[in-house]
N, C-alpha and C positions, 0 to 999 in steps of 0.2 A: 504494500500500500504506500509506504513511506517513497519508495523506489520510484514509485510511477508520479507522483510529485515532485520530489526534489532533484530528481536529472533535469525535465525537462525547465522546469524555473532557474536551476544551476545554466543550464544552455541559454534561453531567454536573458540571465543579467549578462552574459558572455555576448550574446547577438547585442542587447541594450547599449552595454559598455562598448563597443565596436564602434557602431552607430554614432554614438556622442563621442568617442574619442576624433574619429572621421569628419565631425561637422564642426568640433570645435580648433582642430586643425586646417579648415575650409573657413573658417572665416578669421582665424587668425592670420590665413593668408590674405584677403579679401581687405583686412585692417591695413596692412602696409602700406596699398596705395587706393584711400579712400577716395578717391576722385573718378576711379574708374568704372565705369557701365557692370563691371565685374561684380564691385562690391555691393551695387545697388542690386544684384540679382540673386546674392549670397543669402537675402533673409529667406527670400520667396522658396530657392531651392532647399535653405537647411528646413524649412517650415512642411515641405514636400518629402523631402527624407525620412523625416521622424514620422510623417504619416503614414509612408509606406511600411518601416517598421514596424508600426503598431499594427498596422492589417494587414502583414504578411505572415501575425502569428495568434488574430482574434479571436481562432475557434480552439484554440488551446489556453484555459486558463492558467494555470500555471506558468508557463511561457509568456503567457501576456503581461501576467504582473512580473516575470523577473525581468523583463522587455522593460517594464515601465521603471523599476527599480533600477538598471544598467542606464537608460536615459538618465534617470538625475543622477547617478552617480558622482559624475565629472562636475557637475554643477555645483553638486554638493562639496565636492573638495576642493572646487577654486573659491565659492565662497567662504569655507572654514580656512581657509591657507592663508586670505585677502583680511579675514577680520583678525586674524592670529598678527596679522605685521601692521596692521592699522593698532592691536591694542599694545603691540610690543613697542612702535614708535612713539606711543603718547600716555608719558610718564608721569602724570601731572596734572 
């Protein structure tokens, strides 16, 4: 029982985490040179990506939540990494 849930939600945060490492690399490249027709089309496509993710694995729930959980992953630790050096720098 445990088996037939936690591979496929284990594979799902592995597809998630994929996904978001991929698009947050895609618009870290997109940042460099913000002036170009490129950057302006980075939201649209990362906005299309993450949706395809999520309904390339809707009829699996377990998959789909570790799908959704690998999505914030990265989110999750640039925001924890970003607040960690914002309170390390303001001593005061």
């Amino acid at each position: 029982m445990l088996e037939s849930v936690l591979f496929p939600g284990a594979l799902g945060f592995a597809w998630g985490l994929g996904v978001s490492l991929f698009n947050n690399f895609f618009s870290w490249r997109a940042l460099s040179n913000p002036k170009s027709v490129f950057s302006k089309l980075v939201i649209v496509f990362r906005i299309g990506i993450i949706m395809l993710a999520m309904l390339l694995v809707y009829k699996n729930t377990p998959m789909l939540i570790g799908t959704a959980l690998g999505l914030l992953a990265v989110k999750n630790y640039i925001f924890v990494k970003n607040l960690y050096i914002l309170f390390r720098e303001r001593k005061g």
